[in-house]
Backbone and ligand atoms as CSV (ligand in chain L), in Angstrom:
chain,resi,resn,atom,element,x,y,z
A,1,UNK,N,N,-2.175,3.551,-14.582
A,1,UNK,CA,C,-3.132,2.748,-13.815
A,1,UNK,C,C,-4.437,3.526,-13.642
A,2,UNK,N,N,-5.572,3.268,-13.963
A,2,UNK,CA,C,-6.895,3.778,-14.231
A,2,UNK,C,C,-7.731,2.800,-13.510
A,3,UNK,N,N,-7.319,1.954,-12.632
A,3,UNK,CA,C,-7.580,1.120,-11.952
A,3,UNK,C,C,-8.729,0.729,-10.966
A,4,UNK,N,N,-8.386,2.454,-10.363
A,4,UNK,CA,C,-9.684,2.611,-9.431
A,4,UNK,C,C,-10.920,3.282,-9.996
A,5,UNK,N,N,-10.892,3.767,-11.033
A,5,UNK,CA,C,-11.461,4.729,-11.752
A,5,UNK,C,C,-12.823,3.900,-12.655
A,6,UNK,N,N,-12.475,2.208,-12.877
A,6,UNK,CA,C,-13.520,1.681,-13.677
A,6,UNK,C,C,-14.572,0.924,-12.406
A,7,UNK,N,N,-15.647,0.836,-13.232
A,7,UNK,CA,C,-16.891,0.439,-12.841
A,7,UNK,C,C,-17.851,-0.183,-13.833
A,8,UNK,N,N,-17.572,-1.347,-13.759
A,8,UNK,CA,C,-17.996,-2.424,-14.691
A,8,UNK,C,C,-19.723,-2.932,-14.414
A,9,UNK,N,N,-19.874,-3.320,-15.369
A,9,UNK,CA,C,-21.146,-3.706,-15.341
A,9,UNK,C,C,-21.293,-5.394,-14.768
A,10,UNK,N,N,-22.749,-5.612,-14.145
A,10,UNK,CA,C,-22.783,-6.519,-13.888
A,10,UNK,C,C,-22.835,-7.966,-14.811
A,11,UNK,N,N,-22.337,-9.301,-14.982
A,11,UNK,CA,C,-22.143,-9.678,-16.574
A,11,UNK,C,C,-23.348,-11.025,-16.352
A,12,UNK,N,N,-24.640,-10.792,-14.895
A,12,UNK,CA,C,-25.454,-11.296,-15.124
A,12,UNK,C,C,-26.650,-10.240,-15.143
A,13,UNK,N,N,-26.866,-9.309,-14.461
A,13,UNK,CA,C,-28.290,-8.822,-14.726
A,13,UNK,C,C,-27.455,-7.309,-15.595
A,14,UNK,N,N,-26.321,-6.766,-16.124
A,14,UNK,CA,C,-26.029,-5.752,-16.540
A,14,UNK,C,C,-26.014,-4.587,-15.934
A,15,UNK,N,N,-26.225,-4.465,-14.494
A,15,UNK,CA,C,-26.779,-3.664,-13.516
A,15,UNK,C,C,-25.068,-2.399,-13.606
A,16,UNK,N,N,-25.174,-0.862,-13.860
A,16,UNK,CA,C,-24.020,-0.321,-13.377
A,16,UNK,C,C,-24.104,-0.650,-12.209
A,17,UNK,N,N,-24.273,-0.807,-11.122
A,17,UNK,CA,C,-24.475,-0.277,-9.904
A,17,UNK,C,C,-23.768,-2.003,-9.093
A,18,UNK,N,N,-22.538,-1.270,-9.105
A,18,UNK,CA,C,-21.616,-2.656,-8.991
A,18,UNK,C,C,-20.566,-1.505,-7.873
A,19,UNK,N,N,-19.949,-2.770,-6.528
A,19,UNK,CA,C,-19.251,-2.075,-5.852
A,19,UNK,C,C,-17.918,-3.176,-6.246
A,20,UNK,N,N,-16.367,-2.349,-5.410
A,20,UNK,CA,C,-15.697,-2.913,-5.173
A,20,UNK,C,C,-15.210,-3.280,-4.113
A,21,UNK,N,N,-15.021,-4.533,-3.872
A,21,UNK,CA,C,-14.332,-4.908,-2.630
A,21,UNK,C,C,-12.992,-4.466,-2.484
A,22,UNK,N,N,-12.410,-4.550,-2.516
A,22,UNK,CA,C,-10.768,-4.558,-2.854
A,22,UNK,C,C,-10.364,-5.205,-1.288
A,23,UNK,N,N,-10.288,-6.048,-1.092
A,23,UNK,CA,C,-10.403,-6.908,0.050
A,23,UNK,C,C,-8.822,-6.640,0.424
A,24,UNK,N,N,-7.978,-7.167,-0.435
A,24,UNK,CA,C,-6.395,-7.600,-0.886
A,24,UNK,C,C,-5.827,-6.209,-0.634
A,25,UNK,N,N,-6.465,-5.227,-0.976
A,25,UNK,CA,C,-5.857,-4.004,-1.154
A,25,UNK,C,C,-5.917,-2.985,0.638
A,26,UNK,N,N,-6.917,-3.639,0.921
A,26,UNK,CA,C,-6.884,-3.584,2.349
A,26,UNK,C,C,-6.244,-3.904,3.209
A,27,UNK,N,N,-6.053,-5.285,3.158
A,27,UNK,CA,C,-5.469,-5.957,3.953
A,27,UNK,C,C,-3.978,-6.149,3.742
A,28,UNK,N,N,-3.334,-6.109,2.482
A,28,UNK,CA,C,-2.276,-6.318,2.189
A,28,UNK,C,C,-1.644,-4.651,2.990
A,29,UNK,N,N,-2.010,-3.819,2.329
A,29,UNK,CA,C,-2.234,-2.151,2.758
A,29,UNK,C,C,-1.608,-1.813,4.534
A,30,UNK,N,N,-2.462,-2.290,5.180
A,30,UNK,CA,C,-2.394,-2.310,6.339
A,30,UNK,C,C,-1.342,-3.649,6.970
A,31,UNK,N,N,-0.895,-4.916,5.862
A,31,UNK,CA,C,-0.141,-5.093,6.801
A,31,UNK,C,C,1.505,-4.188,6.463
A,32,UNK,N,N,1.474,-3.612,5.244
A,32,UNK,CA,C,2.195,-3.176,4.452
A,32,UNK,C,C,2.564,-2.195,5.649
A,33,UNK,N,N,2.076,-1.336,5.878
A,33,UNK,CA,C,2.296,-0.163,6.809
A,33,UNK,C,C,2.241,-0.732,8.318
A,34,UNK,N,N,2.223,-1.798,9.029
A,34,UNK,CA,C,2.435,-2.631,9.843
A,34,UNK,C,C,4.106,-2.646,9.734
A,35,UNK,N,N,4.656,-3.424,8.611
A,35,UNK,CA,C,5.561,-4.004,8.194
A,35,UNK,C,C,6.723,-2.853,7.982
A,36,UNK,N,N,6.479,-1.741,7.217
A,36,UNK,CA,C,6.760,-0.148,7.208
A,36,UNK,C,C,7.175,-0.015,8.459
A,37,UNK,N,N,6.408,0.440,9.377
A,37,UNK,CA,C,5.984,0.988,10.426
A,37,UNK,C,C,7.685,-0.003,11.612
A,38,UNK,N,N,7.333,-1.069,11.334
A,38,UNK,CA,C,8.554,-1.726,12.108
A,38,UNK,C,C,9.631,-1.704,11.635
A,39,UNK,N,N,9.868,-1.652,9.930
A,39,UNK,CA,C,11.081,-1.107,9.579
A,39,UNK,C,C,11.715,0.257,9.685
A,40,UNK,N,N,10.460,1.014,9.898
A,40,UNK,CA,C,10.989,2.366,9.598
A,40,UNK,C,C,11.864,2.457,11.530
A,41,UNK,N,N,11.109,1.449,12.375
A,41,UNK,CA,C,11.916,1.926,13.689
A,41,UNK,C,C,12.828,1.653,13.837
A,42,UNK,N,N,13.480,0.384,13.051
A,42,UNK,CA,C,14.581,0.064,12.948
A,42,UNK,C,C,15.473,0.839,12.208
A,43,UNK,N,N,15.007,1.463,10.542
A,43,UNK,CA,C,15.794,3.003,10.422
A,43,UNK,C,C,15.950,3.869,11.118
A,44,UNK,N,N,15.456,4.012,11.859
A,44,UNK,CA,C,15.294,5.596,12.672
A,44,UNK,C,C,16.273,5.265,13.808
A,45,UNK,N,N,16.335,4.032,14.620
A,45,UNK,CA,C,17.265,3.377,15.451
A,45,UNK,C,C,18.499,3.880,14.290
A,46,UNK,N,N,18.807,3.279,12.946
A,46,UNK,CA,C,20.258,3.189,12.673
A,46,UNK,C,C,20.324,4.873,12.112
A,47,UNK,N,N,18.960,5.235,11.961
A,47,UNK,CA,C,19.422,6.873,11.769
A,47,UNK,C,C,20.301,7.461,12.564
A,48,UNK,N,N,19.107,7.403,13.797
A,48,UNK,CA,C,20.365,8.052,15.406
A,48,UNK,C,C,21.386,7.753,15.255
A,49,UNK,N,N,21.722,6.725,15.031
A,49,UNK,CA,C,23.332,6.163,15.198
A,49,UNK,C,C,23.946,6.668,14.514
A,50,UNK,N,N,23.687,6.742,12.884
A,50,UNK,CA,C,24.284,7.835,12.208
A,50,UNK,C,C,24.143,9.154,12.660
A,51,UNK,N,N,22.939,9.473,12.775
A,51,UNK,CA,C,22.951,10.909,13.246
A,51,UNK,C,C,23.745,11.676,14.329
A,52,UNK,N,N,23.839,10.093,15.451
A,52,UNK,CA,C,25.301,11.215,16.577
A,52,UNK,C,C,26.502,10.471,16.226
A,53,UNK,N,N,26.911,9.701,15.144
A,53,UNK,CA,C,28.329,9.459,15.247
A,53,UNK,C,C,28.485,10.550,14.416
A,54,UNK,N,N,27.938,11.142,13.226
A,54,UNK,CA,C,28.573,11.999,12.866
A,54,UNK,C,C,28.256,13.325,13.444
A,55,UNK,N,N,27.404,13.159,14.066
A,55,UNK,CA,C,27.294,14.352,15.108
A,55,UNK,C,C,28.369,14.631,15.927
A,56,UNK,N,N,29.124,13.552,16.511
A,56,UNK,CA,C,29.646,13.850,17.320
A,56,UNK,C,C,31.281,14.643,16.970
A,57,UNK,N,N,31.451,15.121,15.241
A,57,UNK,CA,C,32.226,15.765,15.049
A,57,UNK,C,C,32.435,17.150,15.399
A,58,UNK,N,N,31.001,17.350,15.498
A,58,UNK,CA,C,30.626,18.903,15.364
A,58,UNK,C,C,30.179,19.129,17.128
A,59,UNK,N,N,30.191,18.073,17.818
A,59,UNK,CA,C,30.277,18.497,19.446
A,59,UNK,C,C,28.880,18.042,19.806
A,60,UNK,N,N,28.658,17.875,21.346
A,60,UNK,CA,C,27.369,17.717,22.082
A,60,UNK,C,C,25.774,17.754,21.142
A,61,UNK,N,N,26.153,19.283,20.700
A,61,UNK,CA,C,24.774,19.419,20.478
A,61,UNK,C,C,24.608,19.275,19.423
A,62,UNK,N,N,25.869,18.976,18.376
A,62,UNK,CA,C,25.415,18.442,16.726
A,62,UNK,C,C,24.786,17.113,16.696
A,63,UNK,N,N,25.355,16.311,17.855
A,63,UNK,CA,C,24.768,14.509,18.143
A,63,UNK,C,C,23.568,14.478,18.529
A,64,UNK,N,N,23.379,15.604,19.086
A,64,UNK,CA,C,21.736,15.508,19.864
A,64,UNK,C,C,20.907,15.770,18.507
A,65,UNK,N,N,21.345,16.670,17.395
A,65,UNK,CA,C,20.322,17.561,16.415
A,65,UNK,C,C,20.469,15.893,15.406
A,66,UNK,N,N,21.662,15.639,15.274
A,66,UNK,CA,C,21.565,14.237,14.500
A,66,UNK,C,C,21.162,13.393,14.478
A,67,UNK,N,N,21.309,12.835,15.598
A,67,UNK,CA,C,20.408,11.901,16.545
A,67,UNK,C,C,18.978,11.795,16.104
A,68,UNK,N,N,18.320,13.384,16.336
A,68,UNK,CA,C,17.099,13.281,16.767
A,68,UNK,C,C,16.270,13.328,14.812
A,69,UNK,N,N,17.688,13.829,13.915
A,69,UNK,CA,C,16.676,13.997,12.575
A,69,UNK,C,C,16.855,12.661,12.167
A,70,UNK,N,N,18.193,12.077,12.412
A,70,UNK,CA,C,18.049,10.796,11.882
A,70,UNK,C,C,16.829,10.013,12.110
A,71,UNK,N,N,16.386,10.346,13.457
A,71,UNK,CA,C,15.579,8.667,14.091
A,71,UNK,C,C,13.912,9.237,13.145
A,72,UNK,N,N,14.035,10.717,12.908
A,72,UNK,CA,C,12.514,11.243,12.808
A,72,UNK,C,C,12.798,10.793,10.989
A,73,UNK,N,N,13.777,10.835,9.868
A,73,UNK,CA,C,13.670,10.785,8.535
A,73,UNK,C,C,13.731,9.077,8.736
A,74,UNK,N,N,14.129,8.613,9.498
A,74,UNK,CA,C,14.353,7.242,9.168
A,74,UNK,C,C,12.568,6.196,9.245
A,75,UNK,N,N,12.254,6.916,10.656
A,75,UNK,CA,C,10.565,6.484,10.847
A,75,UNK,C,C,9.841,6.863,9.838
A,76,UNK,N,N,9.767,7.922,9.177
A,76,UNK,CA,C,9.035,8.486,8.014
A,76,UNK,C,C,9.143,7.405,7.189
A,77,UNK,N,N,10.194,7.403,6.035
A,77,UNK,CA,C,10.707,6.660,4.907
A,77,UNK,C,C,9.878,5.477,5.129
A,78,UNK,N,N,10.439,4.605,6.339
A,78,UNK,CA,C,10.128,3.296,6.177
A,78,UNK,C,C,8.262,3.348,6.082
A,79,UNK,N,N,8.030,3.673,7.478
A,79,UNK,CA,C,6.566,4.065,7.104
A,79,UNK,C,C,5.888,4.166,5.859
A,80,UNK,N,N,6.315,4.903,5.333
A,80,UNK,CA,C,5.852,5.571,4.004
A,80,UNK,C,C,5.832,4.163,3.048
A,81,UNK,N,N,7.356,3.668,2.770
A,81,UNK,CA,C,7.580,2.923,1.903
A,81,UNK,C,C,6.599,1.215,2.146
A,82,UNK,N,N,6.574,1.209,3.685
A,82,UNK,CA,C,5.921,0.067,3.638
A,82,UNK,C,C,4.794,0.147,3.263
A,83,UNK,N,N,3.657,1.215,3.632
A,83,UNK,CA,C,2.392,1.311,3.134
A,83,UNK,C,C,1.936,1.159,1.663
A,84,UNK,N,N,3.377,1.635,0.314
A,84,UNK,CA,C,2.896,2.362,-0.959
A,84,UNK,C,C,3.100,0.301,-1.511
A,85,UNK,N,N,3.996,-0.236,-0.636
A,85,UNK,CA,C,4.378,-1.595,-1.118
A,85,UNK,C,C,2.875,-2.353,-0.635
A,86,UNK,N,N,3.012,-2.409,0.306
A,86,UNK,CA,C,1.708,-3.035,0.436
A,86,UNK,C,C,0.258,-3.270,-0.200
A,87,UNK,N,N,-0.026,-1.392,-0.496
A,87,UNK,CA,C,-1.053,-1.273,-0.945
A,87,UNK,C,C,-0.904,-1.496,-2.559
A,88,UNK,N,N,0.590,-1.593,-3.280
A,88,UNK,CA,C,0.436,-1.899,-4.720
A,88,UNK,C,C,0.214,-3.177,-4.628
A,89,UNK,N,N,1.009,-4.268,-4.144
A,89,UNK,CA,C,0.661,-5.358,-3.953
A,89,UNK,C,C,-0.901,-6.023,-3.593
A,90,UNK,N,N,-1.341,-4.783,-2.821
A,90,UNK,CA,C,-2.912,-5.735,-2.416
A,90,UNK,C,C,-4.022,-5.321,-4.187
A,91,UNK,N,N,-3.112,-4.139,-4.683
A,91,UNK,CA,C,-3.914,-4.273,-5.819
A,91,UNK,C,C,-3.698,-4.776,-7.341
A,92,UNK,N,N,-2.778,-5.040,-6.717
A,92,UNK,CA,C,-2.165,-6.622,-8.198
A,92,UNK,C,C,-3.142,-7.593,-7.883
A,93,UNK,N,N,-3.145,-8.095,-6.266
A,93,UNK,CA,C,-3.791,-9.220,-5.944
A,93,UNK,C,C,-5.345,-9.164,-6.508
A,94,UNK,N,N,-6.028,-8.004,-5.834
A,94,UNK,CA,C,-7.060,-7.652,-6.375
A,94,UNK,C,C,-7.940,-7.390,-7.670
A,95,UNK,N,N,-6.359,-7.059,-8.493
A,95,UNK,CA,C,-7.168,-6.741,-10.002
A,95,UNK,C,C,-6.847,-8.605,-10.940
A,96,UNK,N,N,-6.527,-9.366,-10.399
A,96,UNK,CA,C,-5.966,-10.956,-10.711
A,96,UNK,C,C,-6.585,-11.721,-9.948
A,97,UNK,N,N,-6.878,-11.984,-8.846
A,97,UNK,CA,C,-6.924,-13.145,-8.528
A,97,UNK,C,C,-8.554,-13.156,-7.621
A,98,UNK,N,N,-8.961,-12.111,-7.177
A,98,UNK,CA,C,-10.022,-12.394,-6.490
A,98,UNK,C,C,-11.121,-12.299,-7.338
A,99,UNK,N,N,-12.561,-12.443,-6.882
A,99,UNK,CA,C,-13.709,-11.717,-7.021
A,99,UNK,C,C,-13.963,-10.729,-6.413
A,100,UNK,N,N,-13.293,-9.913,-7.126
A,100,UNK,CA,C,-13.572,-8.468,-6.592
A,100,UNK,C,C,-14.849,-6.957,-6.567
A,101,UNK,N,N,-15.529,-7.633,-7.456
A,101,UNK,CA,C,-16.876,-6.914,-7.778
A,101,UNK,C,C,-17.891,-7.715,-7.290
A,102,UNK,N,N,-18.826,-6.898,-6.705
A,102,UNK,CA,C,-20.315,-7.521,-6.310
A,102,UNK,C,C,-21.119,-6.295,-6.989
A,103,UNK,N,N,-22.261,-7.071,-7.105
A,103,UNK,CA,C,-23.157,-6.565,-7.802
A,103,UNK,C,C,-24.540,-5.963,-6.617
A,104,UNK,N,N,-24.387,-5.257,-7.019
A,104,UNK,CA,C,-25.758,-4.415,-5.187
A,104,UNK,C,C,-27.244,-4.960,-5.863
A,105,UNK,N,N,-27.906,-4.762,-7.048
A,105,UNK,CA,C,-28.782,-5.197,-7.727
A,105,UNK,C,C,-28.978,-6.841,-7.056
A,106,UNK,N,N,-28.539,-8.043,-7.763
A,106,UNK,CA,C,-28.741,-9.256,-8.015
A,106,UNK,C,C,-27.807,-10.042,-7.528
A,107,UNK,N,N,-26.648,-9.477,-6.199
A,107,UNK,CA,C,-25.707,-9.796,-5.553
A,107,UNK,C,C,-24.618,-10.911,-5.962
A,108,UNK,N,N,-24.749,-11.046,-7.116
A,108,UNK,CA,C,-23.922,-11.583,-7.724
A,108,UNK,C,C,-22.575,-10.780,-7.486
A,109,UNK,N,N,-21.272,-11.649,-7.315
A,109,UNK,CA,C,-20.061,-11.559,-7.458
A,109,UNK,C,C,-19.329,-12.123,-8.502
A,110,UNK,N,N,-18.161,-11.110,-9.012
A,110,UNK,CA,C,-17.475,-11.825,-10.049
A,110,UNK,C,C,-15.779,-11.464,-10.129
A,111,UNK,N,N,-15.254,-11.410,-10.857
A,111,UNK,CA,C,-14.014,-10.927,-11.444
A,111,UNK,C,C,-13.942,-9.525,-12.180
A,112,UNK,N,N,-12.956,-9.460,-12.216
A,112,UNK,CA,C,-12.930,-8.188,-13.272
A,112,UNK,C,C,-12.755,-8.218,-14.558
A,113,UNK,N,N,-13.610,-8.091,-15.519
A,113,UNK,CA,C,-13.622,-8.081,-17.559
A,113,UNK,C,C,-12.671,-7.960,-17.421
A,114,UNK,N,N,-11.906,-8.597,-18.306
A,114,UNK,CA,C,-11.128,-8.054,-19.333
A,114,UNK,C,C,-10.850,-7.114,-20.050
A,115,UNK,N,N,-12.174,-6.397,-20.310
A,115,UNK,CA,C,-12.373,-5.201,-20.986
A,115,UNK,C,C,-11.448,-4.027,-20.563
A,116,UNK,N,N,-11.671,-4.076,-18.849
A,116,UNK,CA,C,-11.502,-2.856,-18.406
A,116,UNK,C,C,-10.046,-3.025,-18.242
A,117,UNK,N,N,-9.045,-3.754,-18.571
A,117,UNK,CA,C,-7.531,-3.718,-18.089
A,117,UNK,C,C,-6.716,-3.864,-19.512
A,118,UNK,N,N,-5.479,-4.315,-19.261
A,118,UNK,CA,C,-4.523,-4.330,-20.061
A,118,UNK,C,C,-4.330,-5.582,-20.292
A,119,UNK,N,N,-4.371,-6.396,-19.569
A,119,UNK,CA,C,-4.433,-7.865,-19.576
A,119,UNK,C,C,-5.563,-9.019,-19.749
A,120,UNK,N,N,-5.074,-9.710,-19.882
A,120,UNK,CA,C,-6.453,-10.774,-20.620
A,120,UNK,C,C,-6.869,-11.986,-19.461
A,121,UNK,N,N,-7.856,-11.898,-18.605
A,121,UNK,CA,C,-7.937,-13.157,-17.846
A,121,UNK,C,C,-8.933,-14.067,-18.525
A,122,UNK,N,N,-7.693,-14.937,-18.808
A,122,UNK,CA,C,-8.375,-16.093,-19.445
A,122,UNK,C,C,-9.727,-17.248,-18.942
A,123,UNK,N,N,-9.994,-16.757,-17.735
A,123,UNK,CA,C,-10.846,-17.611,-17.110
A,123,UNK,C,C,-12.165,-16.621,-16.804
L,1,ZN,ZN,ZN,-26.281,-8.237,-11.143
């Protein structure tokens, strides 16, 4: 994916000087790590649980140490995982379906060439 890396020209005045929105990639992004963020508490809830039932083989203070790594690896993960989902998703959306380039020159907005991807948008 070379994705973020192109910078297309404008395909009415030719202008480099073209930004990206990535609107999708934002927003999807953030609810992604929203979405993360509430799963991961719900891991970290069933972490603890794992963490002191099997804690509780090893006595008091193995449930407390279990407990407490479960609930902290379980918040991580989800976290993590919801954000990387989100933000791939907001940039599928982004490199397909929006107008994602504006032009700073002649403020024209457009799509993304063809040129610059792997795929062909036919429109
Ligand atoms: Zn332009």
């Amino acid at each position: 994916m070379t994705f973020s890396s192109i910078h297309p020209t404008c395909p009415l005045c030719q202008s480099p000087r073209v930004m990206s929105r990535n609107w999708a990639r934002k927003a999807a992004g953030a609810i992604g790590c929203a979405a993360g963020a509430t799963g991961g508490f719900v891991g970290a809830l069933r972490g603890a649980q794992i963490g002191i039932a099997s804690g509780l083989m090893t006595g008091p203070a193995g449930s407390t140490i279990g407990g407490i790594a479960g609930a902290v690896l379980g918040g991580l993960a989800g976290t993590a995982i919801g954000c990387e989902v989100g933000t791939s998703v907001g940039k599928t959306i982004d490199a397909r379906m929006l107008d994602n380039f504006k032009c700073l020159e002649c403020k024209h907005v457009f799509a993304r060439q063809e040129s610059t991807c792997g795929y062909v948008d036919s429109d």
